[in-house]
mmCIF entry with sequence, helices, sheets and N, C-alpha, C, O atoms, coordinates in Angstrom:
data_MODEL
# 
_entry.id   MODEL 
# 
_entity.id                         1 
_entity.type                       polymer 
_entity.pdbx_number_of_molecules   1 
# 
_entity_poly.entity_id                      1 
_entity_poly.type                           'polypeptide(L)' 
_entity_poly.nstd_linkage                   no 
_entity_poly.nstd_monomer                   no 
_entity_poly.pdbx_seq_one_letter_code       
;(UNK)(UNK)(UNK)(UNK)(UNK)(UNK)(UNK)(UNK)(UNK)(UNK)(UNK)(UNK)(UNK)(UNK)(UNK)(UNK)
(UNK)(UNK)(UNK)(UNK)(UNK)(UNK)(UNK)(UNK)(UNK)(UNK)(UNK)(UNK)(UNK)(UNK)(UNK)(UNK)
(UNK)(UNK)(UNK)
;
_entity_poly.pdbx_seq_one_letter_code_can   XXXXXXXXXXXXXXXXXXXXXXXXXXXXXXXXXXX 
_entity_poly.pdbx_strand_id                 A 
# 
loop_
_entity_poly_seq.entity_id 
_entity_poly_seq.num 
_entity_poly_seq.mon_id 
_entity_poly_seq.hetero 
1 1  UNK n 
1 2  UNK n 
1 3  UNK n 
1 4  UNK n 
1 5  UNK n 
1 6  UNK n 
1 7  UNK n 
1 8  UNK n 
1 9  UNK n 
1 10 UNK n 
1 11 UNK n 
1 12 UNK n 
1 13 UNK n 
1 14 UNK n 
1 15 UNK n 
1 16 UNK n 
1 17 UNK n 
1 18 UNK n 
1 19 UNK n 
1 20 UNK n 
1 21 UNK n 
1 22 UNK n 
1 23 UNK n 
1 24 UNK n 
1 25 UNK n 
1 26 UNK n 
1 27 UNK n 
1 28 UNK n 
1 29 UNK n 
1 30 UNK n 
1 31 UNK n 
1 32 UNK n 
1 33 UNK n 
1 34 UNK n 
1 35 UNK n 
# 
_struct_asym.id          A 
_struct_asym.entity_id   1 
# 
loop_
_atom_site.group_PDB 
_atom_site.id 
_atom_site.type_symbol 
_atom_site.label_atom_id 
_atom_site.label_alt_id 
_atom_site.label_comp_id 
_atom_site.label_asym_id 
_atom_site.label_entity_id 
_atom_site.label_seq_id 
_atom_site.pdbx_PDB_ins_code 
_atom_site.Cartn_x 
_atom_site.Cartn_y 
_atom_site.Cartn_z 
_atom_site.occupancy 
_atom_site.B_iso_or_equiv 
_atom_site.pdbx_formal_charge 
_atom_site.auth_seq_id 
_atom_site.auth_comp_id 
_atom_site.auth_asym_id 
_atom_site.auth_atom_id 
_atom_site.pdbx_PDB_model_num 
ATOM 1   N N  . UNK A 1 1  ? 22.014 -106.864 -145.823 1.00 0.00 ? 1  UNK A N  1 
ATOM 2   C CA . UNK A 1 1  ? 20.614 -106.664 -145.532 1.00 0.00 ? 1  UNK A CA 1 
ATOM 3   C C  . UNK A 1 1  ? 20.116 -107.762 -144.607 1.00 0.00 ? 1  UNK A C  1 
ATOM 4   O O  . UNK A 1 1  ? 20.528 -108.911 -144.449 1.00 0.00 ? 1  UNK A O  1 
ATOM 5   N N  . UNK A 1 2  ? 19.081 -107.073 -144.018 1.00 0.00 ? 2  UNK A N  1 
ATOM 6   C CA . UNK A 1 2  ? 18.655 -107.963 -142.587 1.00 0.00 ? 2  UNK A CA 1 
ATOM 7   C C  . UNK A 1 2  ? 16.970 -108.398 -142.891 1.00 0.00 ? 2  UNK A C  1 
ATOM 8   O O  . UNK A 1 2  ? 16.099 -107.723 -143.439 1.00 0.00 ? 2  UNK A O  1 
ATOM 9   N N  . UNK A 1 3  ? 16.903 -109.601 -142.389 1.00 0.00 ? 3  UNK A N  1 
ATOM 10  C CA . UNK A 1 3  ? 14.771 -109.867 -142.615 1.00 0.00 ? 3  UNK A CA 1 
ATOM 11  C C  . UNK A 1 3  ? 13.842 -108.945 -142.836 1.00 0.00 ? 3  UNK A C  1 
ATOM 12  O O  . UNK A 1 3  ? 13.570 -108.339 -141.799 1.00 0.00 ? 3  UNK A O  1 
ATOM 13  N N  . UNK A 1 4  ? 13.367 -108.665 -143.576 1.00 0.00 ? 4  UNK A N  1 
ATOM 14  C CA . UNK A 1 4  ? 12.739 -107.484 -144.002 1.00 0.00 ? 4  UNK A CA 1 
ATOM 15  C C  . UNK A 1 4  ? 13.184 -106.165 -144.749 1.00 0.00 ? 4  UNK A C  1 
ATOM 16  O O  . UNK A 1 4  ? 12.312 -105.375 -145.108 1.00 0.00 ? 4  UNK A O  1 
ATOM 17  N N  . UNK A 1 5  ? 14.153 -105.977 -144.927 1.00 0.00 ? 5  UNK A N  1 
ATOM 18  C CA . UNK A 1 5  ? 15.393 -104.876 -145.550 1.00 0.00 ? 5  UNK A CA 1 
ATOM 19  C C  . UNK A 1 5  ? 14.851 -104.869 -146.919 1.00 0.00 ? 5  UNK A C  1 
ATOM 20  O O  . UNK A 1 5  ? 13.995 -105.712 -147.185 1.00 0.00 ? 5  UNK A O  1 
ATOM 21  N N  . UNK A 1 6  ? 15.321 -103.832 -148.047 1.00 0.00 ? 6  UNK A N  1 
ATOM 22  C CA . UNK A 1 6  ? 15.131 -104.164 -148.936 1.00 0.00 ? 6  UNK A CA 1 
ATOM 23  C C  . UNK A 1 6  ? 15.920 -102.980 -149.558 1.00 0.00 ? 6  UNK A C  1 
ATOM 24  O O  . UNK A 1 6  ? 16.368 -102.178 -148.739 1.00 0.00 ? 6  UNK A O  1 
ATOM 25  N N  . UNK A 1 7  ? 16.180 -102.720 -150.961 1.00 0.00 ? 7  UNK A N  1 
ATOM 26  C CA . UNK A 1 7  ? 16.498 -101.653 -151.698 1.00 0.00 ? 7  UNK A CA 1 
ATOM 27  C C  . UNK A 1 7  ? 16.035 -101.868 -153.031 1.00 0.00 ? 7  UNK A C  1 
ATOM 28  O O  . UNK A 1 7  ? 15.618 -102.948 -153.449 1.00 0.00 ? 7  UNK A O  1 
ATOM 29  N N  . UNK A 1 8  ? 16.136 -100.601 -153.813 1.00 0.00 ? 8  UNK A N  1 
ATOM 30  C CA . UNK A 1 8  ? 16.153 -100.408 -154.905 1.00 0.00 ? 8  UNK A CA 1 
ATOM 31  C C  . UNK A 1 8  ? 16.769 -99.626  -155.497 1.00 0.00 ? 8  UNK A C  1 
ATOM 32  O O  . UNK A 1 8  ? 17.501 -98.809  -154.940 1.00 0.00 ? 8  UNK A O  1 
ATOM 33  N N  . UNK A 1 9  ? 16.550 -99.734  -157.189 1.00 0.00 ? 9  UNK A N  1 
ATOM 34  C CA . UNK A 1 9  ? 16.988 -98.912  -158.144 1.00 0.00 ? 9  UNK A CA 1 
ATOM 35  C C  . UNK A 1 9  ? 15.754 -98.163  -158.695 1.00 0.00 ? 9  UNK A C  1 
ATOM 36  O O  . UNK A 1 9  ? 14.618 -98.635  -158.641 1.00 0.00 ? 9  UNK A O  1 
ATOM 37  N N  . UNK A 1 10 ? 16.081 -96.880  -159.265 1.00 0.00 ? 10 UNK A N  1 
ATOM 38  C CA . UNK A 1 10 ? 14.570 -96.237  -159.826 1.00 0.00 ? 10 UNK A CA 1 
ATOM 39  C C  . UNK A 1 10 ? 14.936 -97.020  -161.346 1.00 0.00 ? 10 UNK A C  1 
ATOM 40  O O  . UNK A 1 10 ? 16.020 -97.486  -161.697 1.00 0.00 ? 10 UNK A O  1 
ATOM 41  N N  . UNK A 1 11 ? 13.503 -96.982  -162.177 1.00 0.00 ? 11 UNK A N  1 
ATOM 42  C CA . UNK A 1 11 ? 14.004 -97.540  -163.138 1.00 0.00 ? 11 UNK A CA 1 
ATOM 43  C C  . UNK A 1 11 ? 12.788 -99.015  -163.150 1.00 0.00 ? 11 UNK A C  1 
ATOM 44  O O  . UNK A 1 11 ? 11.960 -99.180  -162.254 1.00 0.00 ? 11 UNK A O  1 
ATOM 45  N N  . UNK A 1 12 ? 12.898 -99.675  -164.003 1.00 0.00 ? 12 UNK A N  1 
ATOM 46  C CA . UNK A 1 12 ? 12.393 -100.780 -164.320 1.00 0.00 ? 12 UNK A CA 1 
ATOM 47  C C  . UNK A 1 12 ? 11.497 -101.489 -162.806 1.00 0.00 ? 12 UNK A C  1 
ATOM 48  O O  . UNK A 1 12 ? 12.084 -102.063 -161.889 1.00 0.00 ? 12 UNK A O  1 
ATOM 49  N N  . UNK A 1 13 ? 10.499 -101.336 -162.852 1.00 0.00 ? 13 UNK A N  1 
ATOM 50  C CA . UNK A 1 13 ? 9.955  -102.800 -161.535 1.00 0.00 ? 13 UNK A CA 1 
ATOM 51  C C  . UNK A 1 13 ? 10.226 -103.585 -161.924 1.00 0.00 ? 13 UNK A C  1 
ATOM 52  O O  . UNK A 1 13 ? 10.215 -103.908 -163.112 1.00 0.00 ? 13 UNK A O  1 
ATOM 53  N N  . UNK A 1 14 ? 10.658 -104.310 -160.747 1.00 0.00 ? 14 UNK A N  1 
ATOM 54  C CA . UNK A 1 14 ? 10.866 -105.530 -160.476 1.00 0.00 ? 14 UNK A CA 1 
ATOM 55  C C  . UNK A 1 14 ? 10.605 -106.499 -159.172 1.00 0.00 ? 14 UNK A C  1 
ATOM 56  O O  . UNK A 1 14 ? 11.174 -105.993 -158.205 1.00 0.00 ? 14 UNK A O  1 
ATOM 57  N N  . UNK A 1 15 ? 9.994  -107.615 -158.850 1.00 0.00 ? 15 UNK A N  1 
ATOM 58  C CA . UNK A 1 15 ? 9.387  -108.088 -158.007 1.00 0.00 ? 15 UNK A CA 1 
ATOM 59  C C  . UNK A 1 15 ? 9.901  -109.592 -157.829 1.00 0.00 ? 15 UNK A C  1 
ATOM 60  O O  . UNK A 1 15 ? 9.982  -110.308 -158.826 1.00 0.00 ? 15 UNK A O  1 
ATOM 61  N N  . UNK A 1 16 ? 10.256 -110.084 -156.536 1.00 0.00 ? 16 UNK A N  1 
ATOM 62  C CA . UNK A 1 16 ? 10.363 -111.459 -156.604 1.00 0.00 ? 16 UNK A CA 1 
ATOM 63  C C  . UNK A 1 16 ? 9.702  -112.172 -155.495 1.00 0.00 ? 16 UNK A C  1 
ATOM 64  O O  . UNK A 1 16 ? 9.688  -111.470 -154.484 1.00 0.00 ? 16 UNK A O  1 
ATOM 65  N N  . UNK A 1 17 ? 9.171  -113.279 -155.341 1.00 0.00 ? 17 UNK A N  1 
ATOM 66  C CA . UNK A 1 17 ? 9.297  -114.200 -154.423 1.00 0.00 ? 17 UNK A CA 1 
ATOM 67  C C  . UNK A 1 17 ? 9.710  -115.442 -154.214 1.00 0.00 ? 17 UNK A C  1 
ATOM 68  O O  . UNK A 1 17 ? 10.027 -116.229 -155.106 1.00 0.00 ? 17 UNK A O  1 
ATOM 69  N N  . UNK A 1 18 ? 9.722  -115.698 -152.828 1.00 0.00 ? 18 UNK A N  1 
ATOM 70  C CA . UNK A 1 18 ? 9.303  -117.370 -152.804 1.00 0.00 ? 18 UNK A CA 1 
ATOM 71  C C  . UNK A 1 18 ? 9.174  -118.006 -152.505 1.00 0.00 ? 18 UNK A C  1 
ATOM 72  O O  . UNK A 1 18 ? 9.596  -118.148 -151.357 1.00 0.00 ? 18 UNK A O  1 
ATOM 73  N N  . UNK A 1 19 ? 8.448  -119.158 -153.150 1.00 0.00 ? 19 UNK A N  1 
ATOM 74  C CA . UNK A 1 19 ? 7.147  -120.300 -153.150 1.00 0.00 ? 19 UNK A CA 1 
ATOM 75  C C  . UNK A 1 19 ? 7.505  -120.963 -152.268 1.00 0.00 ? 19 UNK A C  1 
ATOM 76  O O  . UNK A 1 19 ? 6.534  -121.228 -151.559 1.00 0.00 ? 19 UNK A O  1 
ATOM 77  N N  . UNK A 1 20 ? 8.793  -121.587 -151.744 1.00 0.00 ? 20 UNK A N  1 
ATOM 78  C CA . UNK A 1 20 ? 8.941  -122.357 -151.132 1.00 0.00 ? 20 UNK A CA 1 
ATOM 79  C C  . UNK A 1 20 ? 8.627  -122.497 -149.496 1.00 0.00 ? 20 UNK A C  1 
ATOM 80  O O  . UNK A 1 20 ? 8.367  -121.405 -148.991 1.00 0.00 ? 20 UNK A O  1 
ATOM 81  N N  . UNK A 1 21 ? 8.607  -123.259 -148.870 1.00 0.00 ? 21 UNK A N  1 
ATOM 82  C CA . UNK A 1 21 ? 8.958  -123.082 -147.301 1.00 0.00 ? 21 UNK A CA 1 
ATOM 83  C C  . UNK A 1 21 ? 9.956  -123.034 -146.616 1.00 0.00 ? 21 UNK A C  1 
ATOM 84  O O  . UNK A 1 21 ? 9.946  -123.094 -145.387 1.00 0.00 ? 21 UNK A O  1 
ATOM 85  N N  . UNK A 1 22 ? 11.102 -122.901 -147.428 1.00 0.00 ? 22 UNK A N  1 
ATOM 86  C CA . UNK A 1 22 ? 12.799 -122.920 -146.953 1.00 0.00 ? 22 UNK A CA 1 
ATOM 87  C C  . UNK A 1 22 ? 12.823 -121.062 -147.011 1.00 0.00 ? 22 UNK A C  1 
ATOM 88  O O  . UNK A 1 22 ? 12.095 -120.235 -147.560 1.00 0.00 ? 22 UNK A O  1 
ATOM 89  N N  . UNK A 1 23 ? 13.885 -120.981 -146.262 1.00 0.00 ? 23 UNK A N  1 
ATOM 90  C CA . UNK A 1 23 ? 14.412 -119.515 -146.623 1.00 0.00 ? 23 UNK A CA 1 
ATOM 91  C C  . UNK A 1 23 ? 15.066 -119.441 -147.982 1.00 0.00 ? 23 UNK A C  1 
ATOM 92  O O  . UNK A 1 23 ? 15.822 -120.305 -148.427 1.00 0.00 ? 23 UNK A O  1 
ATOM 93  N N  . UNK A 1 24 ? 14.643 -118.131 -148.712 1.00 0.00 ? 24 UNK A N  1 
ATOM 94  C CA . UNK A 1 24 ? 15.018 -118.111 -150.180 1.00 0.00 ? 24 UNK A CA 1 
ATOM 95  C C  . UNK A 1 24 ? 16.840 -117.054 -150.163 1.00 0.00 ? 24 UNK A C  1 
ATOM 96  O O  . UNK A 1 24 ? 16.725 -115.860 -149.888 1.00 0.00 ? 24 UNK A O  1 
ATOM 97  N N  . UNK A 1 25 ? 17.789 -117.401 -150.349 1.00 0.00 ? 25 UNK A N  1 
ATOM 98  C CA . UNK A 1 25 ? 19.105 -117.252 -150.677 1.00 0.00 ? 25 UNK A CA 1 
ATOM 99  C C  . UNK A 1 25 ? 19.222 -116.075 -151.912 1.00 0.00 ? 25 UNK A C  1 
ATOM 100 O O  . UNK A 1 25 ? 18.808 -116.563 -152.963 1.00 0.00 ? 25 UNK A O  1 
ATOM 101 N N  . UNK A 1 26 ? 19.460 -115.327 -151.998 1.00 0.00 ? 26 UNK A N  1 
ATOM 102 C CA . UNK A 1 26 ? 19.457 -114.182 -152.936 1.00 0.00 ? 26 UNK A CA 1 
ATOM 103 C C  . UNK A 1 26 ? 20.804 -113.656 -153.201 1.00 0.00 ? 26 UNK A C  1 
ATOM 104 O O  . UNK A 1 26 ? 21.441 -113.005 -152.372 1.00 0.00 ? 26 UNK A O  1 
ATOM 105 N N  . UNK A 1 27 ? 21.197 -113.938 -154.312 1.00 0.00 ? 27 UNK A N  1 
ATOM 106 C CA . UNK A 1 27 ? 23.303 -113.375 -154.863 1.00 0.00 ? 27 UNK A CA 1 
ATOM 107 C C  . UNK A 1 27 ? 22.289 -112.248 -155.878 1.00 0.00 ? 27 UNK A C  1 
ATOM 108 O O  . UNK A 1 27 ? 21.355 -112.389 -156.666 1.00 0.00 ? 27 UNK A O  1 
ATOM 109 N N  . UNK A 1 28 ? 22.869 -111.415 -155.483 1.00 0.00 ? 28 UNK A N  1 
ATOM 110 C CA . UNK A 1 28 ? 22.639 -109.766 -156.346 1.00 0.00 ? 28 UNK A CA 1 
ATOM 111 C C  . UNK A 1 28 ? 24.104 -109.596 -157.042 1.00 0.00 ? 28 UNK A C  1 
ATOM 112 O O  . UNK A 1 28 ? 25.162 -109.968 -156.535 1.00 0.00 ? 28 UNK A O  1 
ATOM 113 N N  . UNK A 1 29 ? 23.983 -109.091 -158.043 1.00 0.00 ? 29 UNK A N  1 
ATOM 114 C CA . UNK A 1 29 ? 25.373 -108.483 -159.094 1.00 0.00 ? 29 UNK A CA 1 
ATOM 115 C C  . UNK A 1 29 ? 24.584 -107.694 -159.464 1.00 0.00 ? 29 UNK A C  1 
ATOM 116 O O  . UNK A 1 29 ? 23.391 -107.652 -159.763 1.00 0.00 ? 29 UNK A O  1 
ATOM 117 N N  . UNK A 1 30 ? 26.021 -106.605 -159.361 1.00 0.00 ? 30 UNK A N  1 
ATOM 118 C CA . UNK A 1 30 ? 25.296 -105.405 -160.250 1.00 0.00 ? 30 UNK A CA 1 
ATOM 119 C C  . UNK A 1 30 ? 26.659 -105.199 -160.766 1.00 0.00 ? 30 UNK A C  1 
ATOM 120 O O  . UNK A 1 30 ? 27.610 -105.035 -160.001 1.00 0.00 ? 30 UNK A O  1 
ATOM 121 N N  . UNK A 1 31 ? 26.808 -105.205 -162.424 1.00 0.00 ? 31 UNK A N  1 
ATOM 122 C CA . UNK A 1 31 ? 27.999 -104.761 -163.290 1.00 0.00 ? 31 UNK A CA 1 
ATOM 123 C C  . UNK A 1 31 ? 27.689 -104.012 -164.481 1.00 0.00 ? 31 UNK A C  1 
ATOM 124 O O  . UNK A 1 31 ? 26.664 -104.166 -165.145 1.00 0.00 ? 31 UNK A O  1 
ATOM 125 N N  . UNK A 1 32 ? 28.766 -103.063 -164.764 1.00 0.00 ? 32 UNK A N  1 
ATOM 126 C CA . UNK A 1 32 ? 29.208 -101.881 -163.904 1.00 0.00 ? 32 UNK A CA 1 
ATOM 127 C C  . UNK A 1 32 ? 29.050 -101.749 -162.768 1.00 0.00 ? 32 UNK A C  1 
ATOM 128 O O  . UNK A 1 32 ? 27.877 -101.830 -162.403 1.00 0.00 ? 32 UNK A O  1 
ATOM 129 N N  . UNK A 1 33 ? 29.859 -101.551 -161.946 1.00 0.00 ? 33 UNK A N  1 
ATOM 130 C CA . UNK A 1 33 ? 29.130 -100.510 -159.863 1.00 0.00 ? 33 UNK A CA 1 
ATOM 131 C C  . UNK A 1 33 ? 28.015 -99.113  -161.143 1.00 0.00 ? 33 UNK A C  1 
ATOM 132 O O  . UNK A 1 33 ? 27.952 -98.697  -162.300 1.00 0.00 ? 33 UNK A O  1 
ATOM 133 N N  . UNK A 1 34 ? 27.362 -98.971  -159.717 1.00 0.00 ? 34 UNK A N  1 
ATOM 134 C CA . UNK A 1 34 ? 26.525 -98.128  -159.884 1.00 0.00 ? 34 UNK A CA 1 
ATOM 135 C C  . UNK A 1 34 ? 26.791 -97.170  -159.299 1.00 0.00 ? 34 UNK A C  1 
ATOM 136 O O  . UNK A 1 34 ? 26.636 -96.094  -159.879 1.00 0.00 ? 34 UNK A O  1 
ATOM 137 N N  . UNK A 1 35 ? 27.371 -97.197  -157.708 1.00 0.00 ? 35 UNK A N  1 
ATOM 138 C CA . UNK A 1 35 ? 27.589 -96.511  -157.104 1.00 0.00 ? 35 UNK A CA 1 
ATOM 139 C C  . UNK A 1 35 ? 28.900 -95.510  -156.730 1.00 0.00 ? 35 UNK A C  1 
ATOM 140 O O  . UNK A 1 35 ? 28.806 -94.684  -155.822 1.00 0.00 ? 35 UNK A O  1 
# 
């Protein structure tokens, strides 16, 4: 995913940000695959 990109799952919201002024680093796992 590229600046602005995003995905989801249907199912539960969920929302993040962040506070900082650095670029925020994001490791996703998803176990089981879903797909």
């Amino acid at each position: 995913l590229g600046e602005g990109d995003s995905f989801r799952f249907d199912g539960k919201p969920f929302r993040w940000r962040n506070p900082g002024a650095e670029p925020a680093v994001v490791i996703w796992v998803v176990s089981p695959p879903v797909y």
